[in-house]
N, C-alpha and C positions, 0 to 999 in steps of 0.2 A: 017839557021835553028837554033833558039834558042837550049839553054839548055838542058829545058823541053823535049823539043822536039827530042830532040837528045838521052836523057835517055829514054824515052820511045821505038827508035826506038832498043836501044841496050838491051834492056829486051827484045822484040822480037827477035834479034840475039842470044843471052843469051839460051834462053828458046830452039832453034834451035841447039843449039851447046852442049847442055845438061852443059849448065852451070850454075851449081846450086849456088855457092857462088856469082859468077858477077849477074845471076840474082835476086836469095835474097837480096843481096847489094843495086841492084837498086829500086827494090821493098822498102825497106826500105825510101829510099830518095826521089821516089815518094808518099808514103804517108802521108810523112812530107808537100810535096809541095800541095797534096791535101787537105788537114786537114788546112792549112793555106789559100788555094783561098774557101772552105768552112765557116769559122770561121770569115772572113776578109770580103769574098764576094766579090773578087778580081781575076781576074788574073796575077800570079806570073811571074814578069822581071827576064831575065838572073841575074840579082844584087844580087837579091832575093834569088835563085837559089846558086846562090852560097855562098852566106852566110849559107846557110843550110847546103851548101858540106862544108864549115870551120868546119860548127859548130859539123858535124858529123865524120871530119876527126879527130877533138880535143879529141869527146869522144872516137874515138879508139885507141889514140896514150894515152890516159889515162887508158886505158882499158889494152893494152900491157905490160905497166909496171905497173897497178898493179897485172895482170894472172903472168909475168915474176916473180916479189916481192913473189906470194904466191908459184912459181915450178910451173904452171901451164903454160909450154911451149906449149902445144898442142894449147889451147885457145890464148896464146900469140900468135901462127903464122897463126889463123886462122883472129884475130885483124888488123894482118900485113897486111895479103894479103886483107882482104877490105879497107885496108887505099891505099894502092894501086892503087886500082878500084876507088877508091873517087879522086885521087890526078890526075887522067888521065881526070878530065874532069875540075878542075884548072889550073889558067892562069900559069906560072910558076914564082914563087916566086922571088922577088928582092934580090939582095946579099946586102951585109951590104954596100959596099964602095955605091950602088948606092940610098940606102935607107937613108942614109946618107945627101946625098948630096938634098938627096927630104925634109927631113927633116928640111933641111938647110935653103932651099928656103921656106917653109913653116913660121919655125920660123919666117924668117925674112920679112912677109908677114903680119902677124898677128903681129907681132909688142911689140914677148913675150921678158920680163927684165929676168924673173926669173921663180920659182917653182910655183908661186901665177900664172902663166899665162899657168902653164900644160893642163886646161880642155880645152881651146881654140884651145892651138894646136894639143891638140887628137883629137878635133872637126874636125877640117880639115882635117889633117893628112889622119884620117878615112875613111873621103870621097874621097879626092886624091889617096890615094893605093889603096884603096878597099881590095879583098881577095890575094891583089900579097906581103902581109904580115902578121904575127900573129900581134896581137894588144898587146902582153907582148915584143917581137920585138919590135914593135915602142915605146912603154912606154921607155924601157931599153935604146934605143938610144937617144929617149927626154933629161930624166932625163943626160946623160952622158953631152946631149952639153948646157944644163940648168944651170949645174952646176958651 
């Protein structure tokens, strides 16, 4: 079972368990995935699918501290708990020593000298992790063995 497919079976769960935040949550991220196989005229790959779930776990880890910066706790742990619900359905993220060593192999694939060769290997890089990394993660570790 893809993704997709898989959020939608848990908004039915959701909806059965009167859970109103995991259901809104997913509601939210399947309407991103509709609006995208509408607009596009496509239907959305797991890939897909989770780029979206990055892209909407980024806005609420942006969203936390800024509710936290203004005192506004209640909003900040309501942020939390759907970054939660988003991260349960990501791969689980690489730690540095092994992102590292991906990056290692990358570089030395593409065939980067220096800083003039960083678009290349975020090129790659991008498509090799996928969402098992943030993309300011891979930047930070480029640049560290670039240098």
């Amino acid at each position: 079972m893809g993704l997709k497919e898989q959020i939608k079976d848990d908004i039915k769960v959701a909806m059965r368990a009167k859970d109103t935040l995991k259901r809104d949550t997913l509601r939210n991220i399947q309407t991103v995935v509709k609006q995208i196989e509408v607009d596009d005229r496509r239907d959305v790959s797991d890939e897909d699918v989770e780029k979206i779930l990055m892209k909407y776990a980024k806005q609420r880890e942006d969203g936390m501290v800024q509710f936290r910066d203004a005192g506004r706790d209640d909003l900040a742990d309501k942020e939390e708990a759907e970054l939660k619900i988003v991260k349960s359905y990501l791969p689980e993220p690489l730690s540095d020593a092994e992102l590292t060593n991906i990056l290692k192999d990358i570089i030395e694939k593409v065939d980067a000298k220096g800083m003039q060769d960083m678009g290349k290997v975020m090129g790659a890089a991008k498509s090799a992790i996928g969402s098992r990394a943030d993309g300011g993660r891979i930047n930070l570790i480029v640049k560290n063995i670039l240098l």
